[in-house]
N, C-alpha and C positions, 0 to 999 in steps of 0.2 A: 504494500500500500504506500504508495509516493505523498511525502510531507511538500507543502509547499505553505510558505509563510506561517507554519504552526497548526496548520490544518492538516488531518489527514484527509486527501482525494482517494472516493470510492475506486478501486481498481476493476471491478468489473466492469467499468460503464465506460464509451468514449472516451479519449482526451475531453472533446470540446462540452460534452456533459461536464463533466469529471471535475474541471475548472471551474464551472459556475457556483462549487462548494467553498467558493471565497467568497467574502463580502467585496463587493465593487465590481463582479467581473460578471455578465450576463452575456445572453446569446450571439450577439455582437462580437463583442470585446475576444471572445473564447477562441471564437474563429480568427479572426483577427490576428490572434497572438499565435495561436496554431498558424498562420499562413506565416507571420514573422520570424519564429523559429524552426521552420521548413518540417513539422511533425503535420503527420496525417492525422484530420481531424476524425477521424475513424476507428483508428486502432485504440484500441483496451491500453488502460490506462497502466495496467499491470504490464503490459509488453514494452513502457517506456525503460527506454537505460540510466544510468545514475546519471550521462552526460548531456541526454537530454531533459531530464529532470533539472538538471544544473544549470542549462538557458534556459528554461521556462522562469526559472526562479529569480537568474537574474536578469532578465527581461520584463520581471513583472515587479522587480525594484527598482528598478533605473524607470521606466517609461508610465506606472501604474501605482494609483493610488489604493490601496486597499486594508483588507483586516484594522490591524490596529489605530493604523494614522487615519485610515479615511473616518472610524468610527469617533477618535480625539477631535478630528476637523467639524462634523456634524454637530461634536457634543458641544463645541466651543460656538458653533451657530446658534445652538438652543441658549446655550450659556448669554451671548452677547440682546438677543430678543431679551431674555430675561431681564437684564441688567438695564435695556432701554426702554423697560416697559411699556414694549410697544403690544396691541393686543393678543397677537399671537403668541408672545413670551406669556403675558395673563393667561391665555389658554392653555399654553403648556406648563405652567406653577400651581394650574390648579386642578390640573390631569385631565381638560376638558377636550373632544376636539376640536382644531384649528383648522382645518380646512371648511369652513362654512357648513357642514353637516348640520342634519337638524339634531337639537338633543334634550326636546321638552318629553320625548316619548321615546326616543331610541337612545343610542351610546351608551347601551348597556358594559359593553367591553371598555370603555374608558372611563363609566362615573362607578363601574363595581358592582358589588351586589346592593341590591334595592334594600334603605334605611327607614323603616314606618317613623314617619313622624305623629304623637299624639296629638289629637283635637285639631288636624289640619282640615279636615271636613266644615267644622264649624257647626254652630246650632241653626236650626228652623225654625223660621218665624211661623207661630199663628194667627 
């Protein structure tokens, strides 16, 4: 099973599969880089050799942002909204979502499980 930037890639499956178990690298990029360092995007990722594991690896640091740094880079974007309290950094401090979703009724997976609040019903007038 071929490690690349601290991941292990599934060896059964394509190269250009196989690649996209990085973070930053998707169907695109996979091929791409498989054309760049001359590997068929076809073969089992288990029939790669240590030397072509070894330009994948460093072709995918020299030219590509990925795993660790691109996830520092993202955090530091969430980080600076945050800090300019601009509304989407509010959206994400208060774990709501930020892409204009509706979430009077939905956004169950961002606001959690459902909090009963007491007496929010209210009484009825006679």
């Amino acid at each position: 099973m071929p490690r690349i930037q601290g991941v292990d890639i599934p060896s059964n499956k394509p190269t250009h599969i196989s690649l996209r178990y990085l973070k930053g690298i998707g169907p695109t990029t996979s091929l791409e880089l498989c054309a760049k360092v001359g590997i068929d995007p076809q073969r089992k990722a288990a029939t790669l050799t240590d030397d072509e594991v070894a330009r994948l690896a460093i072709t995918i640091d020299r030219d590509y942002l990925v795993e660790g740094g691109l996830r520092r880079f993202d955090g530091g974007n969430i980080q600076r909204l945050k800090e300019i309290k601009s509304y989407r950094g509010e959206r994400h401090r208060k774990n709501l979502p930020c892409r204009g979703q509706r979430s009077k009724t939905n956004a169950r997976t961002r606001k959690g499980i459902r909090k009963t609040v007491a007496g929010k019903k209210g009484v009825k007038d006679k």
